[in-house]
C-alpha positions in Angstrom: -66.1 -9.6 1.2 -67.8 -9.7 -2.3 -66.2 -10.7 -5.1 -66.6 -8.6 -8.3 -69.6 -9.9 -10.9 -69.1 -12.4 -13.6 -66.7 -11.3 -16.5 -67.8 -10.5 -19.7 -65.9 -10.8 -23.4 -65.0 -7.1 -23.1 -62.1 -5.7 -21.9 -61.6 -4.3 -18.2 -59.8 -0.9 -17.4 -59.7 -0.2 -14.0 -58.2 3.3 -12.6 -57.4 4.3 -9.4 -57.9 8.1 -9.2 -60.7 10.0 -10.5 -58.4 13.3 -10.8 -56.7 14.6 -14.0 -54.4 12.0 -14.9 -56.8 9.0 -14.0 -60.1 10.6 -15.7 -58.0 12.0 -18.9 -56.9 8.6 -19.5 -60.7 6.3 -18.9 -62.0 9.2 -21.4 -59.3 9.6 -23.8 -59.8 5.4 -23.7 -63.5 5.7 -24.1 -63.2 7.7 -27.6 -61.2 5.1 -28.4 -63.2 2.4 -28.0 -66.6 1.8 -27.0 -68.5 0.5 -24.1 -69.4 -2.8 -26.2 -65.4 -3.4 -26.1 -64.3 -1.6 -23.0 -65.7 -1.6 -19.5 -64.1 0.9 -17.5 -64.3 1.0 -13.8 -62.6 3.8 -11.8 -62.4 4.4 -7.9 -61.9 7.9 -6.8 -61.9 7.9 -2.1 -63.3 12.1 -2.6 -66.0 14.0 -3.2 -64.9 15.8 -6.3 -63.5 14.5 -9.4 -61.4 16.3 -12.5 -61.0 19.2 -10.4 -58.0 22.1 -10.9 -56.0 21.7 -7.4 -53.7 24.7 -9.1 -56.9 26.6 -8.8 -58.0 26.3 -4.9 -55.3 28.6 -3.6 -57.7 31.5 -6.0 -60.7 29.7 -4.3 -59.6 30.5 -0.8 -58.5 34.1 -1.7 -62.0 34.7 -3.5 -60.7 35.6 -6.9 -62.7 32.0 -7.6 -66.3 32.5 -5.8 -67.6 28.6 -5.9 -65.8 25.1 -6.1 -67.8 24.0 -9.1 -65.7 26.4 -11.1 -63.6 24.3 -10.6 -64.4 21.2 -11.4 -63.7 20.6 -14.7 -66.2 17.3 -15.1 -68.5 15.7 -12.8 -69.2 12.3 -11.7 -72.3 11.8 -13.3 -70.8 13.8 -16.6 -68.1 10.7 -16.2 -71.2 8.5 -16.1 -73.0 9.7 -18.9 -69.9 8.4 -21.0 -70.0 4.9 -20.1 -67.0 5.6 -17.3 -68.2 2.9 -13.9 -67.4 5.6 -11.5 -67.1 5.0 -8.0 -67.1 7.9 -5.5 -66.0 7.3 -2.2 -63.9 4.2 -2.5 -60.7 3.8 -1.5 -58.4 1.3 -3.2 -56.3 -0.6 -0.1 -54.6 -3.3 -2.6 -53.4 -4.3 -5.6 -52.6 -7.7 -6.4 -50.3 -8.3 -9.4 -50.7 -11.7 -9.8 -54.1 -11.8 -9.5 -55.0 -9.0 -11.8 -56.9 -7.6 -9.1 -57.7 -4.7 -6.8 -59.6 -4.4 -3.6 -61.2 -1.3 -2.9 -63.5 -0.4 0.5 -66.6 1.6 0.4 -65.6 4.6 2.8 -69.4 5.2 3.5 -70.5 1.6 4.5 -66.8 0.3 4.7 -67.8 -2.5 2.6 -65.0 -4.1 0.8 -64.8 -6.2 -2.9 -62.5 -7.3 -5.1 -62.3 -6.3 -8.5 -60.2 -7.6 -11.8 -58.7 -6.1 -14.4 -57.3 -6.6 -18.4 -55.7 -3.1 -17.8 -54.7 -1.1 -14.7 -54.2 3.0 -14.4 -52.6 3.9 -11.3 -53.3 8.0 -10.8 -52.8 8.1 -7.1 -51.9 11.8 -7.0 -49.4 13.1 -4.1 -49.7 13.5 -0.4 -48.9 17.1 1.3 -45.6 16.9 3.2 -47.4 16.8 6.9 -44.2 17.1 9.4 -44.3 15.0 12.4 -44.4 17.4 15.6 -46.5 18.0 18.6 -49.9 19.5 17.6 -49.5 19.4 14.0 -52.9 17.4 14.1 -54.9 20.5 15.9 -58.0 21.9 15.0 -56.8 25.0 12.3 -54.2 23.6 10.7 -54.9 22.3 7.3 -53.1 21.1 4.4 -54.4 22.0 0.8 -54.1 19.1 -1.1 -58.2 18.5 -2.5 -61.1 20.0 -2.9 -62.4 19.1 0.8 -59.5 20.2 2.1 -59.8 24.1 0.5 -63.4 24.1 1.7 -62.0 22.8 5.7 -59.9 25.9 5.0 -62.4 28.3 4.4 -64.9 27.2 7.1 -61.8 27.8 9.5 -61.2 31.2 8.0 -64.9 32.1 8.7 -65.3 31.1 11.6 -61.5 32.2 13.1 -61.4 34.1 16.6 -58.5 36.3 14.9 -56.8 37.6 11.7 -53.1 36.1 12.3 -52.1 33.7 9.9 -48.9 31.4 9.6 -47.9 29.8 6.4 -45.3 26.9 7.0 -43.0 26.7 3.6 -42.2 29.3 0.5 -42.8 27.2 -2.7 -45.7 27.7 -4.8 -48.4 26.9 -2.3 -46.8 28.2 0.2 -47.1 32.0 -1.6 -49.8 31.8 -2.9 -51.6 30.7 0.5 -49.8 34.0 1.6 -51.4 35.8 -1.3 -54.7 34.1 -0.7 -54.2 34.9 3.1 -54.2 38.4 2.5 -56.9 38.7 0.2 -58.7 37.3 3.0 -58.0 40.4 5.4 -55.2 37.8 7.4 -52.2 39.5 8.7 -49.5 36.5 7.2 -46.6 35.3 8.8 -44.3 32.7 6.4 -42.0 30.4 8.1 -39.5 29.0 5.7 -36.8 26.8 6.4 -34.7 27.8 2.8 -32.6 30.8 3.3 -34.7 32.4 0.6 -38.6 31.4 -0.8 -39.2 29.8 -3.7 -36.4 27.2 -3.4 -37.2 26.5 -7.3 -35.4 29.7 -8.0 -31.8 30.3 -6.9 -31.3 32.2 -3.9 -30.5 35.7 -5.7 -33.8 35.3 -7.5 -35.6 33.9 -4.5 -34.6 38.0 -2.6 -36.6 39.6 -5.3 -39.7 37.6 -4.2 -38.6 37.9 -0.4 -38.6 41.7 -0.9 -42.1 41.9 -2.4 -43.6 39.7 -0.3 -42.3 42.1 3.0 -43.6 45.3 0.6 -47.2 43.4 0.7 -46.9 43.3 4.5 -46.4 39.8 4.5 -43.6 39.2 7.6 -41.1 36.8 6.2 -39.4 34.4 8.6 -36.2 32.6 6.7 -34.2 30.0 8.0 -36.5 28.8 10.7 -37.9 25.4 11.0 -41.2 25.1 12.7 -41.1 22.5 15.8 -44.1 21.8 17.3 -47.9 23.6 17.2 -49.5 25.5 20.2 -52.6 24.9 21.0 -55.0 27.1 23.6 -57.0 25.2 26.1 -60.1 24.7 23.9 -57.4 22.5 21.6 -57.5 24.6 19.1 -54.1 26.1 17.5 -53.0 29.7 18.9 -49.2 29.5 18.0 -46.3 28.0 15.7 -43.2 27.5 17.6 -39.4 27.7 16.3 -36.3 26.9 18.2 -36.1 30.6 18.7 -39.6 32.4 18.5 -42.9 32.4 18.5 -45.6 33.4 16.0 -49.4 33.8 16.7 -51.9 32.1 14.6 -55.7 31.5 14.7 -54.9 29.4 11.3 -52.0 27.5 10.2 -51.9 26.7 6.7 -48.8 24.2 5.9 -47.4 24.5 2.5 -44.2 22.7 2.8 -45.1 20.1 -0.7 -45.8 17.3 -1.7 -44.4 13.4 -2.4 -46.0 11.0 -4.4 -48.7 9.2 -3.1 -47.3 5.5 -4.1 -48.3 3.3 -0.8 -50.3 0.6 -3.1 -47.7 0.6 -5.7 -45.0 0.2 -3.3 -47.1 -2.4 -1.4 -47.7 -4.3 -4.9 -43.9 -4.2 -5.7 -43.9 -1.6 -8.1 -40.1 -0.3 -9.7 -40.4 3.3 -7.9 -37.8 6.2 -8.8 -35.4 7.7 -6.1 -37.7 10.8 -5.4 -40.8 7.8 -4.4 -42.2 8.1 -7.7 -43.5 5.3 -9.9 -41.1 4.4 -13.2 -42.6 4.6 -16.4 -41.6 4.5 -20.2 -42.3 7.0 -22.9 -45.6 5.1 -23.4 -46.3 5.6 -19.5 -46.4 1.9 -19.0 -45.3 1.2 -15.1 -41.4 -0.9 -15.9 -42.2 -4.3 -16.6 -45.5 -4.7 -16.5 -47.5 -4.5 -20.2 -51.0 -4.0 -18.5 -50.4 -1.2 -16.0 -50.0 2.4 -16.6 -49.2 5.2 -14.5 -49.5 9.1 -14.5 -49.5 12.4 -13.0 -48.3 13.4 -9.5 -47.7 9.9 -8.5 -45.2 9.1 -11.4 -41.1 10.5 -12.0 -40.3 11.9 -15.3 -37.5 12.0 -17.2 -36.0 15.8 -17.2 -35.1 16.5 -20.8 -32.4 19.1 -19.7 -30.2 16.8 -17.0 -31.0 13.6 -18.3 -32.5 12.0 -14.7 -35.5 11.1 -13.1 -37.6 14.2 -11.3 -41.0 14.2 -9.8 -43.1 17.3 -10.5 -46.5 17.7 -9.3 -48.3 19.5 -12.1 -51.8 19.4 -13.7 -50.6 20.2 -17.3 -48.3 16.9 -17.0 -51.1 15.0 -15.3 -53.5 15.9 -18.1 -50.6 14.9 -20.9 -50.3 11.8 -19.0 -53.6 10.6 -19.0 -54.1 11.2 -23.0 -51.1 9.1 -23.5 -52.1 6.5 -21.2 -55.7 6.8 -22.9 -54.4 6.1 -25.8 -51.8 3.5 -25.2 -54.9 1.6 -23.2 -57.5 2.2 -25.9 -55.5 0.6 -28.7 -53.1 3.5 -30.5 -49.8 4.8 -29.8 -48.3 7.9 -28.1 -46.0 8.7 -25.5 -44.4 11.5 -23.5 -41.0 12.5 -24.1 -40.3 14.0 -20.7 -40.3 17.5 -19.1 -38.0 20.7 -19.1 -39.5 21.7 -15.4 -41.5 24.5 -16.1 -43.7 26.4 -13.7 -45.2 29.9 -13.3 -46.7 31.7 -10.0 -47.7 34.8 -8.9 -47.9 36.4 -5.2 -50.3 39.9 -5.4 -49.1 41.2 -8.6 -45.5 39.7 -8.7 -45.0 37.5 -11.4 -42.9 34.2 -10.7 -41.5 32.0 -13.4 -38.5 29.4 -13.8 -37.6 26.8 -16.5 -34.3 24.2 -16.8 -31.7 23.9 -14.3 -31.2 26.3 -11.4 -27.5 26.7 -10.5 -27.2 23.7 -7.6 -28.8 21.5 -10.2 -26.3 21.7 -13.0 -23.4 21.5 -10.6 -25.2 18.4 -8.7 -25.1 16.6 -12.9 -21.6 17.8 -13.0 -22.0 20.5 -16.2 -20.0 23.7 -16.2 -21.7 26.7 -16.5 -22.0 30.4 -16.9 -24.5 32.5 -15.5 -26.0 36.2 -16.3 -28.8 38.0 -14.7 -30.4 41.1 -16.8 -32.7 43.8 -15.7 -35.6 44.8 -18.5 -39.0 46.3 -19.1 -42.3 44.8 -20.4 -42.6 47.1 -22.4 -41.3 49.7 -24.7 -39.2 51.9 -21.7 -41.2 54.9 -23.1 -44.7 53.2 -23.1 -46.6 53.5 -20.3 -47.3 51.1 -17.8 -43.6 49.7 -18.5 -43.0 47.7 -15.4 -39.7 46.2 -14.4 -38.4 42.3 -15.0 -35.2 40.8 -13.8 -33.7 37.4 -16.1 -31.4 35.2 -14.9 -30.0 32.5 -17.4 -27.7 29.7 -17.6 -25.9 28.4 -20.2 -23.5 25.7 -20.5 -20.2 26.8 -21.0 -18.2 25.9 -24.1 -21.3 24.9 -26.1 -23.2 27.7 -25.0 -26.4 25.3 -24.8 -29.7 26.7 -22.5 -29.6 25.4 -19.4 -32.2 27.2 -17.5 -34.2 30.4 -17.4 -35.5 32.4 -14.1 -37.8 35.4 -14.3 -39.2 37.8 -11.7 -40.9 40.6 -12.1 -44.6 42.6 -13.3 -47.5 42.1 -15.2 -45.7 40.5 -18.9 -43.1 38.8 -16.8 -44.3 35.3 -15.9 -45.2 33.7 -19.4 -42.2 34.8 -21.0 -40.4 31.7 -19.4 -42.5 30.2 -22.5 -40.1 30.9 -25.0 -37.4 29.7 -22.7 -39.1 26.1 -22.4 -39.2 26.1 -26.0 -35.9 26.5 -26.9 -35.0 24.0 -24.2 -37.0 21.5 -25.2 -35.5 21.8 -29.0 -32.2 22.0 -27.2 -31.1 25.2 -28.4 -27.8 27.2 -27.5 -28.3 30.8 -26.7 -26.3 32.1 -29.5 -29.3 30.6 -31.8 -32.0 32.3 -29.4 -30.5 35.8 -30.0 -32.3 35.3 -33.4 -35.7 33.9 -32.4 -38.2 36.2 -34.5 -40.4 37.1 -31.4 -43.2 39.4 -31.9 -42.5 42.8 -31.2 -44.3 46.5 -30.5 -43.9 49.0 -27.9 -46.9 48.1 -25.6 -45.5 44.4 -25.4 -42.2 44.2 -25.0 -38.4 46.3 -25.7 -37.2 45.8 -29.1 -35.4 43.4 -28.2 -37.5 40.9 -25.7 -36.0 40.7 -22.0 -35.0 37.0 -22.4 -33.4 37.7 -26.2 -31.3 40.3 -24.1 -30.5 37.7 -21.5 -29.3 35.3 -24.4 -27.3 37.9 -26.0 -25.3 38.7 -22.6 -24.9 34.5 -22.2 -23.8 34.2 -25.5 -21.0 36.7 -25.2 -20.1 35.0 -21.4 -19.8 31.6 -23.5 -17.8 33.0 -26.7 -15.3 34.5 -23.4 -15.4 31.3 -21.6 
């Protein structure tokens, strides 16, 4: 085993993940300072690095032709800026103590140790894989990375059918569908929530049921899937429940994701209740001044509830990494915490949620009232007006936002925007009916579908 070479006078950063959070914090720390005062070594195990995840769902349905679209800056990009970028190496330890990790070579397994001043840990998440008979077969694939969208599509081409199963009904999970379709695939979704999208509440999550059937996707709700079939060439024919059967020449599991914190927990690392690493504002990891952590292998503090949450999502990944960045190359910046805001499509349904569903806000012991509005896009009379249903909470009494859910057509999905606004600034909905949103007939009703949803709460709170 080799030891790393002879220290310098210059500091060492050393990051463990060449993906959003990692690489935005070993550049944002390059502008920063220079190579003559930093040396900054990162390890990524893959073939890709800073690469839109989000994106390979579009990749796989065609609406993205080639994974260098992708890719949002290369190794040797990385490189060019002074970054020691190692492809194809796996970090297996970190030693506190030592200031130290080891990291193998997954090409000629080789193994060395290398030290560190400062230490970025940007291990991403793992897919939820469930432990059942043939979950391992040939054609069943998880879409976590790059490599794994392309082991996708190489099945998909090569396929001896067009029957598809889709285990889970969040956001990869529909959009696989989606992707699935685009593809020519008749889809089957097997979801063990008694609606999909188990970020929305269940009255929100029919609306997406419906218009998923209406796309000829064949929906499959409360149904756990317990083992894989395979035919006698290995390969996967089947998914098995405790009560059916569904046919599938590819299985494409979409259940989610944890954090991927084996070295940190390994290392003794304070980790969260949902397996995440704990940070403070300045992304430091608790109790330790020289290591920082971001992005999907981090909890965050949820600026509605007031607890820890983990949320795998590249926009928090890529705010992670500047803070860290920064914090590492000398200045000052943190990140306050999230509202939980996410937006998805399936065909042209529009998906979009914000705050607190209703299980949440009774699980942090608020009281609550609820209203759920039906809209337009547009001006009723303009054409292409397309319908949108709002739900919104608010708590009661105070009549502060508690959490916005919106489904519906083209216009629908970044309207949640405003809603993420005015929780973040911690608004009531009595103060949002007066937002000055912009307004003409081929974007939206006089008054904006969420300003109606606010007016309807805020009457429910002045009755409560």
């Amino acid at each position: 085993m080799n030891m790393s070479r002879t220290r310098d006078s210059r500091e060492r950063l050393v990051v463990i993940g060449g993906d959003a959070a990692g690489m935005s914090a070993a550049s944002q720390a390059r502008r920063l300072k220079g190579p003559d005062e930093l040396e900054i070594v990162a390890f990524e195990r893959g073939h890709f690095t800073s690469y839109s995840a989000c994106g390979i769902p579009y990749w796989v349905g065609g609406d993205v032709t080639e994974p260098e679209q992708l890719i949002a800056r290369t190794p040797e990009e990385h490189r060019a800026r002074d970054i020691d970028l190692r492809m194809r190496t796996e970090v297996m330890e970190i030693d506190v103590d030592r200031q130290r990790v080891r990291a193998r070579d997954l090409e000629s397994g080789a193994e060395s140790w290398t030290s560190y001043d400062k230490l970025v840990i940007a291990t991403g998440a793992r897919p939820i894989r469930p432990d059942m008979p043939g979950v391992d077969a040939p054609g069943v694939h998880g879409v976590q990375t790059l490599d794994d969208g392309q082991a996708l599509i190489d099945t998909l081409a090569h396929a001896r059918g067009r029957e598809a199963v889709v285990v889970g009904a969040g956001y990869i999970g529909v959009e696989m569908a989606e992707a699935l379709i685009n593809r020519g695939y008749e889809v089957t979704v097997v979801n063990r929530g008694s609606e999909p999208m188990s970020t929305l509440d269940p009255d929100m999550g029919r609306l997406v049921h419906e218009a998923m059937e209406g796309l000829g996707i064949t929906m499959v709700d409360d149904a756990a899937v317990t083992k894989v079939l395979t035919g006698e060439d290995g390969r996967v024919r089947a998914v098995a429940t405790e009560n059916a059967e569904y046919p599938a020449d590819v299985v494409v599991l979409g259940i989610g994701v944890r954090p991927e914190t084996t070295l940190a927990r390994a290392a003794g690392l304070p980790l969260g209740s949902h397996g995440g690493l704990l940070t403070d504002l300045a992304m430091r990891v608790r109790g330790h001044e020289n290591i920082w952590a971001g992005g999907d292998c981090v909890e965050v503090l949820d600026l509605v509830s007031g607890q820890e949450r983990h949320i795998a999502l590249g926009t928090h990944a890529n705010k992670h990494g500047q803070v860290i960045g920064t914090g590492v190359g000398g200045g000052y910046a943190t990140f306050p915490g999230v509202v939980g805001t996410a937006v998805s499509k399936v065909c042209d349904l529009e998906i979009a949620r914000t705050g607190l569903r209703e299980k949440d806000v009774r699980r942090v012991g608020l009281q609550f009232v609820s209203v759920t509005i039906e809209s337009t896009s547009r001006a009723g009379y303009y054409p292409g007006a397309s319908p949108m249903t709002v739900k919104m909470l608010a708590e009661r009494r105070t009549g502060r936002l508690l959490g916005v859910q919106i489904v519906g057509r083209e216009g629908a999905g970044k309207r949640v925007d405003i809603a993420a606004v005015a929780l973040t600034a911690g608004m009531t909905v009595e103060q949002m009916t007066a937002l000055d949103l912009g307004y003409a007939p081929p974007f939206s009703p006089v008054w904006d579908p969420v300003l109606v949803a606010a007016r309807k709460a805020a009457a429910k709170v002045r009755a409560s």
